[in-house]
C-alpha positions in Angstrom: 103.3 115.3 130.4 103.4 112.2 129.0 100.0 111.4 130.2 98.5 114.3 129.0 100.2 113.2 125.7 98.1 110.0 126.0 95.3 111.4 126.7 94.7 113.9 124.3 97.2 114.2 121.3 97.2 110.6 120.8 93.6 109.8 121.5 93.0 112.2 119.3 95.1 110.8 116.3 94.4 107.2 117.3 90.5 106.9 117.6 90.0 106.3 113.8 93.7 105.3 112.7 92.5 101.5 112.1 89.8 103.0 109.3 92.5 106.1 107.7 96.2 104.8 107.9 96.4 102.2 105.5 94.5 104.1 103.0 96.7 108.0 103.6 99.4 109.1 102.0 102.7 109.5 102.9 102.8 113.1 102.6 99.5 112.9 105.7 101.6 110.1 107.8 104.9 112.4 107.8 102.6 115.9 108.6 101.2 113.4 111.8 104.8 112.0 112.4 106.0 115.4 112.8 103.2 116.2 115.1 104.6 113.3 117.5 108.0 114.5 117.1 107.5 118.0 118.4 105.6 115.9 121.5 108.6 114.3 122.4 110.8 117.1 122.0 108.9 119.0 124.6 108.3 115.9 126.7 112.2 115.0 126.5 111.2 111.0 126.3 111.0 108.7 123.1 107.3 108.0 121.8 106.0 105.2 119.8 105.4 106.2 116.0 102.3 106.8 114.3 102.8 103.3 112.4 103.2 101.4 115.7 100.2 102.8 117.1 98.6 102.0 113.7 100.0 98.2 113.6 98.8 98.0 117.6 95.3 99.1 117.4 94.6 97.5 114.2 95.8 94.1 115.8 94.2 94.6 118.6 90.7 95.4 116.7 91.3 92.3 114.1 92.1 89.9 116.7 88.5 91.2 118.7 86.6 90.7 115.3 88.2 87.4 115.2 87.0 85.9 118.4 83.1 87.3 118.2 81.5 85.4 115.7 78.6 87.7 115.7 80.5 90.6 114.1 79.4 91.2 110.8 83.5 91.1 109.2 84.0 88.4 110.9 83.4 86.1 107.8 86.5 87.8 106.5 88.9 86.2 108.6 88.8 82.9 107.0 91.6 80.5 109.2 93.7 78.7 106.7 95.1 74.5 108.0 98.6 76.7 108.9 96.8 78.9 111.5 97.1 81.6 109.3 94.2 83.8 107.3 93.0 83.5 104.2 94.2 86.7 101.9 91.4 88.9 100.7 91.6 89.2 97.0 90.8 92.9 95.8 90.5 94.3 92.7 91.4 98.0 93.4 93.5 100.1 95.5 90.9 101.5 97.5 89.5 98.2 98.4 93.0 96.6 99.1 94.0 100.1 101.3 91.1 99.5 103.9 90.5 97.8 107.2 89.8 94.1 106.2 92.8 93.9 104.0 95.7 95.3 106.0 93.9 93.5 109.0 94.7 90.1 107.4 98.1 90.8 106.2 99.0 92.2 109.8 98.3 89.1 111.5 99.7 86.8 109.0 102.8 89.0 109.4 102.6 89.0 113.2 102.1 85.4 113.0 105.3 84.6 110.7 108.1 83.0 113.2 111.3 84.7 112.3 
C-alpha cells in the first residue's frame, strides 16, 4: 500500500511542488494535507506531510542547481564568506513566493547549527 502511495498519490502531488508550494495558500496546502491524511488512514502507517516533502524536494533541487554551474539560476545562489547564500532581495510577493527565494532561505535554514 504504501508503495502504491509512493508511486502514485505522492508522485502525483510532488512532481511540481518545488514551483507551487511556496506560492499556495493555506486553504490549498490543508485540502492536499487532508488528501495525505485519508492515505494514511487507509494505509494504517504515519506519512511524511506535504511541507516535508516540499522542504525535501526543494533542497534537493537547490543543492543540484548549486553544484552545475551551467544551470541558468545558478547565478542566484551567490555563497556568502560564512558558507551561507546571499538573500535574494524582492520587491513583491509573487517574486519572494517562488522557487529561487524559498530555495535560498531553505538552505541557509538547513545550514543554521542549532
Amino acid at each position: 500500500m504504501v508503495h502504491f502511495y509512493r508511486a502514485i498519490i505522492e508522485s502525483i502531488l510532488c512532481s511540481p511542488i518545488t514551483v507551487w508550494y511556496a506560492a499556495s495558500t493555506a486553504k490549498d496546502k490543508g485540502r492536499l494535507q487532508r488528501i495525505i491524511r485519508s492515505a494514511e488512514k487507509v494505509i494504517g502507517c504515519n506519512l511524511p506531510s506535504l511541507q516535508d516533502l516540499s522542504t525535501l524536494r526543494t533542497l534537493k533541487r537547490a543543492r543540484r542547481i548549486v553544484a552545475d554551474p551551467a544551470y541558468p539560476g545558478h547565478k542566484l545562489f551567490v555563497p556568502l564568506p560564512s558558507r551561507r547564500l546571499r538573500s535574494i532581495r524582492t520587491k513583491t510577493s509573487r517574486h519572494r513566493n517562488s522557487f529561487f527565494p524559498s530555495a535560498v532561505g531553505l538552505i541557509n535554514r538547513a545550514r543554521v547549527p542549532h
